[in-house]
N, C-alpha and C positions, 0 to 999 in steps of 0.2 A: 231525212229527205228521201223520195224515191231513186232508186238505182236502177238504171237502165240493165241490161240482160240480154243478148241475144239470142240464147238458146233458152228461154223458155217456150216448156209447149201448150201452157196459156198465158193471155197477154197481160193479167196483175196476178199475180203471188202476194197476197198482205197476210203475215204471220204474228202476232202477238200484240197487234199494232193499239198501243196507249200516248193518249194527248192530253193534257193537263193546264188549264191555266187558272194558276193561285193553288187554293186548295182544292179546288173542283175538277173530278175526272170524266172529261168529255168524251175519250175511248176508252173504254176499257179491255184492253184484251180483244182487239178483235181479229178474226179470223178471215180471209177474204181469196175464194179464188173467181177469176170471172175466163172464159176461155175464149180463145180466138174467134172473132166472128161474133160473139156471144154479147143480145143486148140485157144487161142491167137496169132498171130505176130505182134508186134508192127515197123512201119515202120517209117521212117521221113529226114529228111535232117540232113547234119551233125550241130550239136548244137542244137536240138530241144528237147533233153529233155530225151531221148532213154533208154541212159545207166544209167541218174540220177536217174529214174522212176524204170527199175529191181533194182537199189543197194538200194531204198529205198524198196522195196518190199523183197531183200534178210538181210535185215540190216547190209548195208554194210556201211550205212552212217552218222553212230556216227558224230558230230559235225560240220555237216554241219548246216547252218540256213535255218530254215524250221516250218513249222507247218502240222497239219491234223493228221487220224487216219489211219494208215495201218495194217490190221488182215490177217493172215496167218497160215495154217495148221502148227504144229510141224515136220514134214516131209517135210523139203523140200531142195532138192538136186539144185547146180548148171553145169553146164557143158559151160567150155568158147572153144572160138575158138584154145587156145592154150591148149593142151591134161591135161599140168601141172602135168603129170607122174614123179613121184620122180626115179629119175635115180639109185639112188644104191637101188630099188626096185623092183623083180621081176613083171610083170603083175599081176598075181594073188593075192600077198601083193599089190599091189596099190590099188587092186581094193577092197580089203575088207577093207583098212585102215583107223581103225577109227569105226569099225564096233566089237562086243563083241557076247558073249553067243552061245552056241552050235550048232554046224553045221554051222560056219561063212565061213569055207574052202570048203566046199560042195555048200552052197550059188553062194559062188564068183564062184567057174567053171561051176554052171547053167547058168548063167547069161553070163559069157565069151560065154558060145557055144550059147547061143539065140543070140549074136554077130556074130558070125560067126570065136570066136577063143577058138575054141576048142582044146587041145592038146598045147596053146602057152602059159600055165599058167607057167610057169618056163624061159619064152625068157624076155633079161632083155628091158625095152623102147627103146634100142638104135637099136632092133634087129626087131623094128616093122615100118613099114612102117606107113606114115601121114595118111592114110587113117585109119590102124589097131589102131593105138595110138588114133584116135578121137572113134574108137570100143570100145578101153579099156575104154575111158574116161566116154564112155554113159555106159558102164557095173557098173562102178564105181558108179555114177550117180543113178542106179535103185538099185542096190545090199538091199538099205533100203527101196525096196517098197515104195517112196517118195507119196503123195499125191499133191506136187507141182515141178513140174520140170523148171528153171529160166533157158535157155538157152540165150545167150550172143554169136551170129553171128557164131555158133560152127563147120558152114564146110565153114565159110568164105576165110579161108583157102587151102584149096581144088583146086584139079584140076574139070577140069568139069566134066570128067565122074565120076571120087569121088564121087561125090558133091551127081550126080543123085542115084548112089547105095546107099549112106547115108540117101537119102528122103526116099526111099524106106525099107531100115531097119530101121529107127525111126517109118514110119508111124506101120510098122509092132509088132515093140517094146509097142509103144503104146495101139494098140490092145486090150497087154496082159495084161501091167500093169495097165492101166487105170489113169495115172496122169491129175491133171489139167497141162498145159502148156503154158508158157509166155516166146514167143522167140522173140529176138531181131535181126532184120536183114537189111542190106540198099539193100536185092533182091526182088525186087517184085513178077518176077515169083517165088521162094521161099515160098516167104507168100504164094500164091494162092494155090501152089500145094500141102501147109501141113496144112493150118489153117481153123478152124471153124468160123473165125473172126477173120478182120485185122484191128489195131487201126491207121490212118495217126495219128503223133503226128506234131504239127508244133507252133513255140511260144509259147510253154511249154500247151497248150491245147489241145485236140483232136481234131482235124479238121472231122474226117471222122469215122464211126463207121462201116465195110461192115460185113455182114454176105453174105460167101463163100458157096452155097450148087450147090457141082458139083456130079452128077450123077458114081457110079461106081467107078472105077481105074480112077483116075485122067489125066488131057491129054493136055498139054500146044496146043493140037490143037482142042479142044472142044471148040464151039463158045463160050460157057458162060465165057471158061478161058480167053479169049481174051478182052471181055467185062468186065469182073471185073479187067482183067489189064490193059486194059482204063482207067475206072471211077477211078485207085489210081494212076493211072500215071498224070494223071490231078488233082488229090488232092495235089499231089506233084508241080503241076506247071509245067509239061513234056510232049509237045506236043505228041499226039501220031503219029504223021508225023517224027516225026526226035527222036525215043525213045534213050534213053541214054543205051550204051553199056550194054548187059548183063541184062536188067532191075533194074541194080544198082541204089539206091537211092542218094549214095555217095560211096567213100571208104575210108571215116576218120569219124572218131567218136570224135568230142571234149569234150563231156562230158557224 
């Protein structure tokens, strides 16, 4: 399980870290530093390792077989692709639940309007659109000033144009708060256009290590983006003559 830390001077330390279920080794040995501030996406084929690597970093994986050390700030928030808004809860109780001490309700509606739902702190889940409900889910998300933010394929869900205003308000989101972030996605263009660094996972190992530095506002028509969506589409094993729909890596997660 992960082990909170408070004097680390980046926000995951994963040293040796192996996951196993049955006979089959889903990490093997991996090595993982990710630093303060610092965004991650980790990319891979379905079964490579993806989802087993965040649930061990969010310890989510009590009794599975496994070894290594995984170190993690005490602040650390998830956001999955399903909103997982509690239905007989208004948005602004969703978003603070689980949250204590003075000025928890004032919190929660700053953070709603840095979203872009201002005024909908009283509409219940069922009154927000997929787009607004993955808004509340990121408000939810930040409300604890997290120092690690574990995203889990969170506009996977999404239509396209969603998808694009969602990059766009996270990268902005980010800015403010300042989290490390470890997000999990099978989009490539995705990775490029949010990440400081994209890890290929492939055979429970890192195949690829890229560090992303694109000039300015991002621009899936900036040669370099094109070029670093090369080099992981062939880390992946995806010709760049015949690229797979969408820059998708798959659209099933087996583990």
């Amino acid at each position: 399980m992960a082990t909170h830390a408070g004097q680390l001077t980046a926000a995951v330390e994963i040293t040796g870290l192996t996951r196993s279920f049955g006979d089959r080794t889903v990490l093997d040995a991996v090595d993982l530093r990710i630093h303060r501030g610092e965004f991650v996406a980790l990319i891979g084929r379905s079964g490579s390792g993806k989802s087993t690597l965040l649930r061990a970093v969010a310890g989510l994986d009590d009794g599975v077989d496994g070894s290594g050390e995984v170190f993690v700030p005490r602040r650390v928030s998830l956001v999955f692709q399903d909103s997982r808004l509690l239905p007989w809860l208004r948005v602004l109780d969703n978003v603070v639940l689980g949250q204590s001490g003075s000025g928890v309700a004032a919190r929660g509606r700053q953070v709603l309007a840095e979203v872009g739902l201002a005024g909908r702190e009283r509409a219940w889940p069922h009154e927000l659109s997929g787009g607004e409900q993955q808004r509340a889910a990121l408000a939810r998300s930040l409300v604890s000033e997290p120092e690690l933010l574990l995203a889990d394929e969170p506009f996977g869900a999404l239509d396209a144009l969603t998808r694009i205003r969602m990059h766009a308000l996270l990268r902005t989101l980010l800015n403010v708060h300042r989290p490390a972030v470890l997000l999990v996605t099978h989009d490539v263009d995705e990775a490029v256009l949010l990440a400081d660094r994209v890890l290929v996972i492939d055979e429970g190992r890192f195949a690829l290590d890229l560090e992303i530095d694109l000039p300015g506002e991002r621009s899936a028509q900036h040669p370099d983006f094109i070029r670093y969506r090369e080099q992981l589409l062939e880390s992946l094993g995806v010709t760049t003559a015949h690229p797979a729909p969408d820059a998708n890596t798959d659209h099933e997660e087996t583990r």
